[in-house]
C-alpha positions as CSV (number, residue, x, y, z in Angstrom):
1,X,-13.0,-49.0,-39.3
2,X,-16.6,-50.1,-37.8
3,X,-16.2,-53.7,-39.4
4,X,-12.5,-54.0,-37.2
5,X,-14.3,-52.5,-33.6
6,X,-17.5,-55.3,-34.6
7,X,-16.5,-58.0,-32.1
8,X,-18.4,-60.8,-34.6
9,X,-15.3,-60.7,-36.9
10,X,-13.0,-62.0,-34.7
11,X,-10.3,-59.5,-33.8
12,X,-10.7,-59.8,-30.2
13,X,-11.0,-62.1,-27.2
14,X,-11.8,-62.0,-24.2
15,X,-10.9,-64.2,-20.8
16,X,-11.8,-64.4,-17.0
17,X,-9.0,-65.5,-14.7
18,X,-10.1,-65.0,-11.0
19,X,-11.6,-61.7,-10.7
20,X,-10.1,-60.0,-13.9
21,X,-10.9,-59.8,-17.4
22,X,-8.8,-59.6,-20.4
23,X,-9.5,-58.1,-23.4
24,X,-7.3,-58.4,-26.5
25,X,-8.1,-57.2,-29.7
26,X,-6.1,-57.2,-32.8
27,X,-5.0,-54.4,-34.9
28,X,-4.9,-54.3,-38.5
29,X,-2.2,-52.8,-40.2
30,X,-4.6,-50.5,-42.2
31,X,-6.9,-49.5,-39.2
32,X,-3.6,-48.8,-37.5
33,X,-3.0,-46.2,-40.3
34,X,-6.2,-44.6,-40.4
35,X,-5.9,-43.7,-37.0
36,X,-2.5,-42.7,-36.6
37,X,-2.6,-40.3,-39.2
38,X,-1.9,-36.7,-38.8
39,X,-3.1,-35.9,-42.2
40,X,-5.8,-36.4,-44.5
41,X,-5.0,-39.1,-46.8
42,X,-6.1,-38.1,-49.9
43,X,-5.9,-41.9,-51.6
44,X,-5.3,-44.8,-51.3
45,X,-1.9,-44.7,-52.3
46,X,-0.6,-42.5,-49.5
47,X,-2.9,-45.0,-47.1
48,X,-1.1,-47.9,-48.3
49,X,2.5,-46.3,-48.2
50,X,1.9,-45.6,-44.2
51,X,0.5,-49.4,-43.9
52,X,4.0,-50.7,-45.7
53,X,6.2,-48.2,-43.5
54,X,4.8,-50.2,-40.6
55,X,5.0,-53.9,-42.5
56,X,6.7,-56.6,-40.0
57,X,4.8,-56.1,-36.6
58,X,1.7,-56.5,-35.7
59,X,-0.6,-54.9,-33.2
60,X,-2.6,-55.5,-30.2
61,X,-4.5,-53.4,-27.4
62,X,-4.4,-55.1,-24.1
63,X,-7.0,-54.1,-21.7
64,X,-7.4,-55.5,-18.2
65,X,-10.2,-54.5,-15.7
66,X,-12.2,-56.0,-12.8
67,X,-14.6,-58.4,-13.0
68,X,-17.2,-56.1,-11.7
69,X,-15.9,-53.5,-14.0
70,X,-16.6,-51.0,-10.6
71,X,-12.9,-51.2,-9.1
72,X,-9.5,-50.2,-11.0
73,X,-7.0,-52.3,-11.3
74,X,-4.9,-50.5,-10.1
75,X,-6.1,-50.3,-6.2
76,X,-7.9,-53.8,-6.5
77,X,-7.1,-56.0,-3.4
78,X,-4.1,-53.8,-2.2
79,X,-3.1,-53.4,1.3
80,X,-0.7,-50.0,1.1
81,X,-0.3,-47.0,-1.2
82,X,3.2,-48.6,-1.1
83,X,1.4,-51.6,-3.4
84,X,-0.4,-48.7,-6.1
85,X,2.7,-47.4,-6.3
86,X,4.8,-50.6,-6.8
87,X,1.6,-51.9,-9.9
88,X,2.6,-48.4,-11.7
89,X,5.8,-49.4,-12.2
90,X,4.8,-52.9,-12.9
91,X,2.6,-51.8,-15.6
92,X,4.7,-49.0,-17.0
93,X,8.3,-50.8,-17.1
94,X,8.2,-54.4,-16.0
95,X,5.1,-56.4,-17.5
96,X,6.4,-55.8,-21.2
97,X,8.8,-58.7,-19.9
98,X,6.3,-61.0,-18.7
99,X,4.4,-61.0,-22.2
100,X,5.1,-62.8,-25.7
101,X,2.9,-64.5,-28.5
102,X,2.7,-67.7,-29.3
103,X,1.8,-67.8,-33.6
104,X,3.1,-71.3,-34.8
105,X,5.2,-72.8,-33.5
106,X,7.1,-69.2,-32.4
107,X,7.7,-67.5,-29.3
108,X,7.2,-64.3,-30.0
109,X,8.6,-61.0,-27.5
110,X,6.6,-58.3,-26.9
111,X,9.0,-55.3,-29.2
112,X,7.2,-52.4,-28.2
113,X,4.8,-52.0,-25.0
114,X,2.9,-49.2,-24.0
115,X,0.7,-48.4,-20.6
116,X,-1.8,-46.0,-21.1
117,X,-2.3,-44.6,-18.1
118,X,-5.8,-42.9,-17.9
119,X,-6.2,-42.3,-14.1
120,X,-9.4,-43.7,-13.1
121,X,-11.2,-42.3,-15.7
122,X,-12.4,-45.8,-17.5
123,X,-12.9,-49.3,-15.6
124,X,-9.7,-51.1,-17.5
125,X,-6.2,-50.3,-18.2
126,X,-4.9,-50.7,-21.1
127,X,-1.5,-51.4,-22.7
128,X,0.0,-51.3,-26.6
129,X,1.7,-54.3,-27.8
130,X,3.4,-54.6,-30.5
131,X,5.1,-58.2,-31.7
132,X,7.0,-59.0,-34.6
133,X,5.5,-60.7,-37.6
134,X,5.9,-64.7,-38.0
135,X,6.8,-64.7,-41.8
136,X,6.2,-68.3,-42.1
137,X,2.3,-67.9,-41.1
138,X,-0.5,-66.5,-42.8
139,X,-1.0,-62.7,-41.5
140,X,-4.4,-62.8,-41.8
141,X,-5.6,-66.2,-39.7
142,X,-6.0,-65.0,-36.3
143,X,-6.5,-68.5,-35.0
144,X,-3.0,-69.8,-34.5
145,X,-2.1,-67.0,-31.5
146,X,-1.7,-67.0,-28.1
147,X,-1.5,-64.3,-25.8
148,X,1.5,-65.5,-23.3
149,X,0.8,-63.4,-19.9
């Protein structure tokens, strides 16, 4: 689990457009399991079982915050509590439309999408995705996808 949060390997990126920064990092199928579990897995049988249940998508984390990482995201640059309100839904119903992956020569949709709301608490938001797999490229090279945002 450390080796897949140590950025040196290559599970996550991370961009500057105009005053925001995105983070994405990858999810392995196996650290996925690991922290989903509700139980103990006692081997590494049952760990493996949970990691095939879940074969065919794979996983990202999607956090956006401020360049400054002072101001949330959420109230950066907006002129009416009309405009907070209106990014909520944005980010809660409507961006999961707005975002695919590129593997290959695939378009990928974003299957399922999750906002995780936090409320201030941390500088970011940050949102679940979850793509299908390309069968016809190698699951494990990370360099042939692109976030589409």
């Amino acid at each position: 689990m450390l080796w897949v949060k140590d950025v040196k390997n290559g599970l996550e990126a991370d961009s500057l457009f105009g005053n925001y920064q995105f983070i994405l990092r990858y999810i392995p199928l196996e650290y996925k399991a690991l922290n989903d579990q509700d139980t103990f897995f006692r081997s590494t049988t049952e760990l493996y079982r949970k990691v095939n249940q879940m074969q065919g998508y794979q996983y990202y984390i999607l956090e956006i915050a401020t360049k400054d990482h002072h101001t949330d995201v959420l109230k950066n640059d907006i002129q009416s509590i009309k405009e907070y309100y209106a990014r909520i839904q944005y980010f809660s119903f409507l961006m999961q439309n707005d975002i695919s992956l590129q593997q290959g020569d695939k378009l990928l949709p974003c299957k399922l999408f999750q906002f995780e709301r936090d409320y201030g608490i941390s500088p970011y938001q940050r949102f679940i995705l979850v793509f299908p797999e390309n069968k016809e490229v190698n699951r494990n090279n990370l360099s042939n996808r692109t976030l589409l945002y």
